[in-house]
C-alpha positions as a Markdown table, in Angstrom:
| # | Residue | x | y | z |
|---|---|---|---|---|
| 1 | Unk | 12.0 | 19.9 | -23.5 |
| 2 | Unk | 14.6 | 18.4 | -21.6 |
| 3 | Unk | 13.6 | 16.2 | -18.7 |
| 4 | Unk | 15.1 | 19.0 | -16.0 |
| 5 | Unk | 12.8 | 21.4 | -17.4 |
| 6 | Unk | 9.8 | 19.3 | -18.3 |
| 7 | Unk | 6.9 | 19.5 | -15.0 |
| 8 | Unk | 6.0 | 16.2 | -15.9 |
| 9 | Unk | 9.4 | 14.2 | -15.0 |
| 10 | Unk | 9.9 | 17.0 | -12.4 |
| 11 | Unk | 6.6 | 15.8 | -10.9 |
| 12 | Unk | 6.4 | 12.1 | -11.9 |
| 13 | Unk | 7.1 | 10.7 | -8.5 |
| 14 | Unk | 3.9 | 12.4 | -6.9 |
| 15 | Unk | 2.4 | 11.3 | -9.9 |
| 16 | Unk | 2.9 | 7.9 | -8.9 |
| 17 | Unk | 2.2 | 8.5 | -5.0 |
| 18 | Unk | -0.8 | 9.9 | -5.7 |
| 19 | Unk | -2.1 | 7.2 | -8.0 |
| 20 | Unk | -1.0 | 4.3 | -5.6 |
| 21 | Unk | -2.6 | 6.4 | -2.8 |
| 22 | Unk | -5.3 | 5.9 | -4.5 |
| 23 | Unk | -5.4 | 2.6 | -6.3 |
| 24 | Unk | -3.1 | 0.2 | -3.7 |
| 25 | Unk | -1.5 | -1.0 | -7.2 |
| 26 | Unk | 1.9 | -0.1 | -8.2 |
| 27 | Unk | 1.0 | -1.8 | -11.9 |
| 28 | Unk | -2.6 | 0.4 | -12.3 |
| 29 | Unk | -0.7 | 3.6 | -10.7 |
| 30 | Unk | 2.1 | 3.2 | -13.6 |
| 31 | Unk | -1.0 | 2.8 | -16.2 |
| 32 | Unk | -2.5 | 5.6 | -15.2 |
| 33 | Unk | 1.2 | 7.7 | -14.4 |
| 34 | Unk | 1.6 | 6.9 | -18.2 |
| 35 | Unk | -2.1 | 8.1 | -19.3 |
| 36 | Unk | -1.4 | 11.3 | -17.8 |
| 37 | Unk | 2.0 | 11.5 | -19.9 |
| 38 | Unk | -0.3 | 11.1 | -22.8 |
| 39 | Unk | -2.7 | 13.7 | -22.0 |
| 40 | Unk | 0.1 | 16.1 | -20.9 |
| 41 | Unk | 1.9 | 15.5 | -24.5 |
| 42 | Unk | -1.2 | 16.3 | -26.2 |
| 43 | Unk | -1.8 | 19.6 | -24.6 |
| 44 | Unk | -0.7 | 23.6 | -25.2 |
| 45 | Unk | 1.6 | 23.4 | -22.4 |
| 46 | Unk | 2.6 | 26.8 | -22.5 |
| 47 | Unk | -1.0 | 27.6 | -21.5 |
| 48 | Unk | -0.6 | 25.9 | -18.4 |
| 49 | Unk | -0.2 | 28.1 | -15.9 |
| 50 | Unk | 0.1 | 25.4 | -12.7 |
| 51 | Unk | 1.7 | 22.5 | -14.5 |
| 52 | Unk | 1.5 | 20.9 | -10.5 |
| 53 | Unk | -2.0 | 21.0 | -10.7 |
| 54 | Unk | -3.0 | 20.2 | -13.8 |
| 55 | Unk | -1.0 | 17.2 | -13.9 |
| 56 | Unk | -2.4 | 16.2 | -10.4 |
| 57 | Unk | -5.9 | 17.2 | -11.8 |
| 58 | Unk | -5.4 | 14.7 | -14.7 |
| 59 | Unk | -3.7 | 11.5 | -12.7 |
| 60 | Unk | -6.7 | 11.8 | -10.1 |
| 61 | Unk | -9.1 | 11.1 | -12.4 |
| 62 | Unk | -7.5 | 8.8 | -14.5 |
| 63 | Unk | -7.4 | 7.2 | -11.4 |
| 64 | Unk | -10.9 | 7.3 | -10.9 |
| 65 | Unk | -11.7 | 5.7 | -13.6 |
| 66 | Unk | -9.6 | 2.8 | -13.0 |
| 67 | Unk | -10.9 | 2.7 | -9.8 |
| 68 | Unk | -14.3 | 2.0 | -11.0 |
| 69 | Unk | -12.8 | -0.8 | -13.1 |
| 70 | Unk | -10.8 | -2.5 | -10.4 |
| 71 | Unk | -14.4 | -2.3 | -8.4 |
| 72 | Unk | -16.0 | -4.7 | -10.7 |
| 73 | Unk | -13.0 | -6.4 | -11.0 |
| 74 | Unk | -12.8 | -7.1 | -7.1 |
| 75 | Unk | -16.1 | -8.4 | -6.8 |
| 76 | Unk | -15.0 | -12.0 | -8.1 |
| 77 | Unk | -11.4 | -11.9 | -6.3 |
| 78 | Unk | -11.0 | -15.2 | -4.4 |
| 79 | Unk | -10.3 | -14.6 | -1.0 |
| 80 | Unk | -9.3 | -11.4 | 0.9 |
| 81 | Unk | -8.1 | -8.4 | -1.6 |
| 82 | Unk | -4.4 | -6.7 | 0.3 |
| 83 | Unk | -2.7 | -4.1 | -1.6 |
| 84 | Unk | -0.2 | -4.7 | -3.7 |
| 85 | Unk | 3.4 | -4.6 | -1.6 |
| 86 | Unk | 5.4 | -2.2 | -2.8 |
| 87 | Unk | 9.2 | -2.1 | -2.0 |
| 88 | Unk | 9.8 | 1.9 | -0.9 |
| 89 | Unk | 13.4 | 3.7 | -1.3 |
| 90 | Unk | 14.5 | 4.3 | 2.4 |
| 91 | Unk | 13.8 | 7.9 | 2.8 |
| 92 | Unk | 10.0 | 7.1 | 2.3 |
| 93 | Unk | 10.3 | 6.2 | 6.2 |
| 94 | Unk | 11.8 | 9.8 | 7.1 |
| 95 | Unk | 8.3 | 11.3 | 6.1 |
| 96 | Unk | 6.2 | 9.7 | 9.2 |
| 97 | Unk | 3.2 | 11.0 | 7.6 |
| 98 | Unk | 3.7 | 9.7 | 4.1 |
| 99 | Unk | 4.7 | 6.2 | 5.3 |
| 100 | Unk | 1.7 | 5.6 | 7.2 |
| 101 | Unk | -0.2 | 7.1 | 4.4 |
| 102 | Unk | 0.9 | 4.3 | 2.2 |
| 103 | Unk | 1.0 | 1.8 | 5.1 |
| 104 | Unk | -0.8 | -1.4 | 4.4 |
| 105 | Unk | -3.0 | -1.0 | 7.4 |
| 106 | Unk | -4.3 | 2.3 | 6.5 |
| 107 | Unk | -4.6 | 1.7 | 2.5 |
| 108 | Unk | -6.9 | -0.9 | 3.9 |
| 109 | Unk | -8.8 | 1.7 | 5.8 |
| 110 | Unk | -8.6 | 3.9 | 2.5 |
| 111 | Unk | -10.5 | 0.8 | 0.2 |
| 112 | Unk | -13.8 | 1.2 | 2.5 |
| 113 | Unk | -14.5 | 5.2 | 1.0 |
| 114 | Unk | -15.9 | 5.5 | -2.2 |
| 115 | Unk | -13.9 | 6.3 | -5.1 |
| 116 | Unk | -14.5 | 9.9 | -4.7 |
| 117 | Unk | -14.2 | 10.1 | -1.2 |
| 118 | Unk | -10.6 | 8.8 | -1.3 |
| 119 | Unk | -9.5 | 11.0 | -3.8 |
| 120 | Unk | -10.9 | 14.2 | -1.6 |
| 121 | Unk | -9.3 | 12.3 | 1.4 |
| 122 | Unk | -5.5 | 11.6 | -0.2 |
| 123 | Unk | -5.6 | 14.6 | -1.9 |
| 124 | Unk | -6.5 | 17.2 | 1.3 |
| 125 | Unk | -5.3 | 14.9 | 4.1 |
| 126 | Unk | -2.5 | 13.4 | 2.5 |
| 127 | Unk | -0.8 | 16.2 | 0.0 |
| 128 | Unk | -2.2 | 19.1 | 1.7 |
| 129 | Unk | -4.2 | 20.5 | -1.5 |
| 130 | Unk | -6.7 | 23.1 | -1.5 |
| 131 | Unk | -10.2 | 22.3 | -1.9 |
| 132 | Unk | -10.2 | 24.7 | -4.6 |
| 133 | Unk | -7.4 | 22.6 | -6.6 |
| 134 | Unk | -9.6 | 19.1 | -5.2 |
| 135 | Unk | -12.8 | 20.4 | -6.9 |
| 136 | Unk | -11.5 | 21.1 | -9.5 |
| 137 | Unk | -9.8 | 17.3 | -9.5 |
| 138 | Unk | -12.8 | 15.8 | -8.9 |
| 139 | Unk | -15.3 | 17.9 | -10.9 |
| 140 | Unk | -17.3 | 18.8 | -7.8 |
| 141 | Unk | -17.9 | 22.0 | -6.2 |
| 142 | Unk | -15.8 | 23.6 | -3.5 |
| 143 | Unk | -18.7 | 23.3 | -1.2 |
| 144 | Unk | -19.7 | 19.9 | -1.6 |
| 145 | Unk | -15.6 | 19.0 | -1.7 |
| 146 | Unk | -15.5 | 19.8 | 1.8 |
| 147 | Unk | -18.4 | 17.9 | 2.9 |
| 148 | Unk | -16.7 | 15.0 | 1.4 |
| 149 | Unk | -13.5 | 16.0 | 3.4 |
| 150 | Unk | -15.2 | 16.2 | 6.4 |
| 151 | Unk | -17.2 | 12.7 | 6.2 |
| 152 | Unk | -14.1 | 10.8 | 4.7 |
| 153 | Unk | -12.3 | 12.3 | 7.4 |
| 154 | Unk | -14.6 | 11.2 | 9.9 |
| 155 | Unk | -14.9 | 7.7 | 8.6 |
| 156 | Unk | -10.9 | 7.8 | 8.1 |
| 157 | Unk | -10.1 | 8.6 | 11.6 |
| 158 | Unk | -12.7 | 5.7 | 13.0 |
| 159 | Unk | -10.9 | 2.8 | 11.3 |
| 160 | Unk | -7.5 | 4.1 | 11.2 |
| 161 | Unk | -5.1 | 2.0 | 13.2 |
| 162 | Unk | -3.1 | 3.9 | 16.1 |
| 163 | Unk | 0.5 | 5.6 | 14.9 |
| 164 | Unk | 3.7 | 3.2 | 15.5 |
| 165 | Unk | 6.5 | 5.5 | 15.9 |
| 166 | Unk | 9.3 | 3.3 | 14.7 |
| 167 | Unk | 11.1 | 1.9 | 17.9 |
| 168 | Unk | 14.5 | 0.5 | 18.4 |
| 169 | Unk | 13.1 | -3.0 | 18.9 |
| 170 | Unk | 11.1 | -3.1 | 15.7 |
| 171 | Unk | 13.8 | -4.4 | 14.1 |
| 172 | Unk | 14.9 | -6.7 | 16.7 |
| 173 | Unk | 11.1 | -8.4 | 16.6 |
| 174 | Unk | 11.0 | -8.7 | 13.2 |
| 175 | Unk | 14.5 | -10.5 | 13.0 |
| 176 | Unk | 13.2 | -12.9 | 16.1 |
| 177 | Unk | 10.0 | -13.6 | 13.3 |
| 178 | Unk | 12.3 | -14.2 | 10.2 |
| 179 | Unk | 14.5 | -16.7 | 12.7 |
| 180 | Unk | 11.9 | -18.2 | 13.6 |
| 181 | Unk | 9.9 | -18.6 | 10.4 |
| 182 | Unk | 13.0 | -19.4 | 8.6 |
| 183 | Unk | 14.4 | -22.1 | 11.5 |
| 184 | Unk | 10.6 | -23.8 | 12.0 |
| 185 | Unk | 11.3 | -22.5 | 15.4 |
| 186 | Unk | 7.5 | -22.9 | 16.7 |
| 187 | Unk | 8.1 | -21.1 | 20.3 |
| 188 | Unk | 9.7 | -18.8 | 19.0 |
| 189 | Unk | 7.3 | -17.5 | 17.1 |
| 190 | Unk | 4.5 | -17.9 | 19.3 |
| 191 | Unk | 6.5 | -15.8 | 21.6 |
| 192 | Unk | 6.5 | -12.6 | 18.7 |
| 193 | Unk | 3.2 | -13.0 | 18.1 |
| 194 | Unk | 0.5 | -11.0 | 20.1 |
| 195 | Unk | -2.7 | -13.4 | 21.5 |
| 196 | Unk | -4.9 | -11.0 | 19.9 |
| 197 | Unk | -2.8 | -11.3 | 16.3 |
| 198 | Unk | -4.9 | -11.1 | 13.4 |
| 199 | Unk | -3.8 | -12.3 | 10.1 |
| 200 | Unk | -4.5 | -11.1 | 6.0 |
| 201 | Unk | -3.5 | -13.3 | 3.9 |
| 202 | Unk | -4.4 | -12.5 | -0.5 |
| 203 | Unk | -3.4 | -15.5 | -2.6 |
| 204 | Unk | -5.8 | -14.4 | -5.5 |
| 205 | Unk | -7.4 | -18.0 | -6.1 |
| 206 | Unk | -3.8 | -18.6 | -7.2 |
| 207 | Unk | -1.6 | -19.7 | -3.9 |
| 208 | Unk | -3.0 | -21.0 | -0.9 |
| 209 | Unk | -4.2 | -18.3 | 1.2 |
| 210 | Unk | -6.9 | -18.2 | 3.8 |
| 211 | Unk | -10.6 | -17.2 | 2.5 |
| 212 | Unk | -11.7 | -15.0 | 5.5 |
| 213 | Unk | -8.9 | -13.3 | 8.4 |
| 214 | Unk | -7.8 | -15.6 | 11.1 |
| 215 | Unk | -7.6 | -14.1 | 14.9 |
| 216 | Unk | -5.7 | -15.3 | 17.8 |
| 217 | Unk | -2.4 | -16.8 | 17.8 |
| 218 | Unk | -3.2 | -20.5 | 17.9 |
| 219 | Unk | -5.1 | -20.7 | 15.0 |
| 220 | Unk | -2.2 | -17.7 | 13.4 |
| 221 | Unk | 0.3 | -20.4 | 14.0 |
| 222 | Unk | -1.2 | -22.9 | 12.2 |
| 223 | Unk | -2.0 | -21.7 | 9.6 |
| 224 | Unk | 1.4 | -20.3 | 9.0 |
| 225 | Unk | 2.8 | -23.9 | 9.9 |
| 226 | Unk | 0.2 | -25.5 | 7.8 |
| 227 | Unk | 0.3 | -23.9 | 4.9 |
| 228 | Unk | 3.8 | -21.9 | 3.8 |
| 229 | Unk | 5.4 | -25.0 | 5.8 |
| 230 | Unk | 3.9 | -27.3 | 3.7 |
| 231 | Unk | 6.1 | -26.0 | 0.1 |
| 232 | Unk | 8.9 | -28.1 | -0.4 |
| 233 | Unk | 12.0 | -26.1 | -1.2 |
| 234 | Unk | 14.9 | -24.1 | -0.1 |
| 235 | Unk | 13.2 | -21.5 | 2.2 |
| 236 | Unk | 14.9 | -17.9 | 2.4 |
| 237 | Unk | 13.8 | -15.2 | 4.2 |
| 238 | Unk | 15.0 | -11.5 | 4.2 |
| 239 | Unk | 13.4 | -7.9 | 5.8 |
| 240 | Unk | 13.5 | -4.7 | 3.4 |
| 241 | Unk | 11.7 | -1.4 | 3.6 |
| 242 | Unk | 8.3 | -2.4 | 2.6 |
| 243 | Unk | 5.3 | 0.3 | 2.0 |
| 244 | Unk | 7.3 | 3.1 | 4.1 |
| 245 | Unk | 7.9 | 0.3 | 6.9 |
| 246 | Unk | 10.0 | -2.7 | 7.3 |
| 247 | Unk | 8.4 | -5.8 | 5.6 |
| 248 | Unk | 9.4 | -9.4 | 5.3 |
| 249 | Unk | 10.1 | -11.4 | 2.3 |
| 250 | Unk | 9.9 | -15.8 | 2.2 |
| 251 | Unk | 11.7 | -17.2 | -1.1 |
| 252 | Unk | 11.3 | -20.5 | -2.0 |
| 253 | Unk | 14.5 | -22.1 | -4.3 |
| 254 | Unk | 14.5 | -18.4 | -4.9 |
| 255 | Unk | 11.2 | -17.2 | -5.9 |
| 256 | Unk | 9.8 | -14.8 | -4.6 |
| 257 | Unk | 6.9 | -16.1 | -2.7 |
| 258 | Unk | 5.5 | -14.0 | -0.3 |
| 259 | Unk | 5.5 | -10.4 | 1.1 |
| 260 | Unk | 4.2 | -9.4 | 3.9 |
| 261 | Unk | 3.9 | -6.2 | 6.3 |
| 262 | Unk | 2.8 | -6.2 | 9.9 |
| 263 | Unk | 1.8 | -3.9 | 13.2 |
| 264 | Unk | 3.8 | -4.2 | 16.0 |
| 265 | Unk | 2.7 | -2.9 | 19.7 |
| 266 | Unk | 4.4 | -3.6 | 22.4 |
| 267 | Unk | 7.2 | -5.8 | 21.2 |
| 268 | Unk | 4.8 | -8.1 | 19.8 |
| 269 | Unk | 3.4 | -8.8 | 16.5 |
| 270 | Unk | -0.8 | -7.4 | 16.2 |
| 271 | Unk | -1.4 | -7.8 | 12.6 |
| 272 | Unk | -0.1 | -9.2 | 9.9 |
| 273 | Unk | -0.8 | -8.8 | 6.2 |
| 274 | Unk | 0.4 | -11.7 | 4.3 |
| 275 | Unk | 0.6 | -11.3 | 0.2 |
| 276 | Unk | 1.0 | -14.5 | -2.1 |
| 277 | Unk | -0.9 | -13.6 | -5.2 |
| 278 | Unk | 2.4 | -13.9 | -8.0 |
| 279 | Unk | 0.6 | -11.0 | -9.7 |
| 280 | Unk | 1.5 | -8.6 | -6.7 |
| 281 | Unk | 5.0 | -9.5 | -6.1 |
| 282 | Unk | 6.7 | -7.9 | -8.9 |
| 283 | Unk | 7.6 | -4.7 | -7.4 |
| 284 | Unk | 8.5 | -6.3 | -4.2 |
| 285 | Unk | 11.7 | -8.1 | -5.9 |
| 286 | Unk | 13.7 | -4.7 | -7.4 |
| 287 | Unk | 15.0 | -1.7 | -5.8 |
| 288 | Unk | 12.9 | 0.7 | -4.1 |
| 289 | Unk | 10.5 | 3.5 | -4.9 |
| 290 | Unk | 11.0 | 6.4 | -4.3 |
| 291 | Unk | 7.9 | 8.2 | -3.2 |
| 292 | Unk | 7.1 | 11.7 | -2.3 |
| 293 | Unk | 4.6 | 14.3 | -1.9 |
């Protein structure tokens, strides 16, 4: 087949957005993107009669199963666990459902479900399947599929931060944080940063990160001072489309260093999720994805 024709490259990119809806990893999304390629080369494709669905079918539970995997796996990560930052192709931000779908603050939300309840909850909520097509995905019935949608729903919509509708100034504040950060302007950035402001930081045992979240803006600001000012090197700073939002890289003597995402309200910095682990920031460093549903 050539790759106009062939459902699989025609659907690849919902492919990936589902799997990364799912898993929060670009690299175990790709692994399980190219598992489904597999299975999709093995079978009588002419048979098929919803390649769509079959191929969404087959990447959700793929996905499952690496899900369970990465649970164990989890248990002995050192210090908080962020999903991995993924750099997004611009028109991910035009879809104001999709970007805070794969929004850092609500792909944490999405790790407290169970493994099934977040596939039923991406899959309806998310990409607007039937529950028909999700039993099927999930190898439950239709009836117990909606009970899952309902209570993921329900559990969903009790941790799920408040909508940001971009605003002309988010741009503005997040420029005022890089010039700050980048020019040790302290003031400066106590002045972006909300009292409230609470701070993620995932350094994977490997870079210093902070073990447990730090609240209030005092203590934010010195741990930002104290620990990313304390690397010697050229520091670097730039802001690209990060998750379906604007994000902020630090290079240091141009490495990539960290990545990190944040909630804004009000002019002012809320949150901010702060990834150093080197084993996340390789899709942060090339062009964007482009995601879709």
């Amino acid at each position: 087949m050539s790759a106009v024709a062939d459902p699989f490259s025609e659907h690849r990119s919902l492919l990936f957005t589902v799997a990364y809806e799912m898993l929060s990893s670009a690299a175990d999304a790709e692994d399980v993107v190219q598992e489904t390629w597999l299975r999709w080369a093995d079978v009588d494709q002419a048979s098929v009669r919803d390649p769509r669905a079959y191929l969404v079918r087959v990447v959700t539970r793929q996905a499952l199963n690496r899900m369970r995997t990465l649970a164990r796996r989890r248990e002995s990560y050192v210090g908080p666990w962020l999903p991995e930052p993924l750099l997004t192709a611009p028109d991910v931000a035009d879809d104001v459902e999709l970007a805070d779908a794969v929004s850092t603050a609500m792909l944490m939300v999405l790790e407290t479900l169970t493994p099934t309840e977040r596939a039923v909850f991406v899959l309806r909520e998310v990409f607007g399947f039937e529950y028909a097509e999700i039993a099927a995905a999930v190898d439950k019935s239709e009836p117990a599929v909606r009970q899952i949608a309902s209570r993921a729903g329900k559990h969903v919509q009790a941790r799920r931060p408040r909508p940001t509708p971009p605003s002309a100034d988010t741009d503005e504040v997040l420029e005022r944080f890089l010039a700050a950060a980048g020019g040790g302007d302290i003031q400066a950035l106590m002045d972006v940063l909300a009292p409230e402001v609470v701070l993620f930081s995932d350094g994977g045992g490997v870079k210093r990160a902070a073990l447990r979240p730090i609240f209030g803006r005092e203590k934010v600001l010195r741990w930002l001072v104290g620990t990313l000012g304390k690397d010697e090197g050229a520091v670097s700073v730039d802001m690209v489309e990060v998750n379906g939002q604007q994000g902020i890289r630090f290079f240091l003597d141009g490495v990539l260093d960290v990545v990190g995402t944040m909630r804004l309200e009000g002019g002012v910095v809320t949150e901010m999720y702060l990834v150093r682990n080197p084993e996340k920031l390789s899709r942060a460093v090339g062009d964007g994805v482009r995601l879709t549903r």
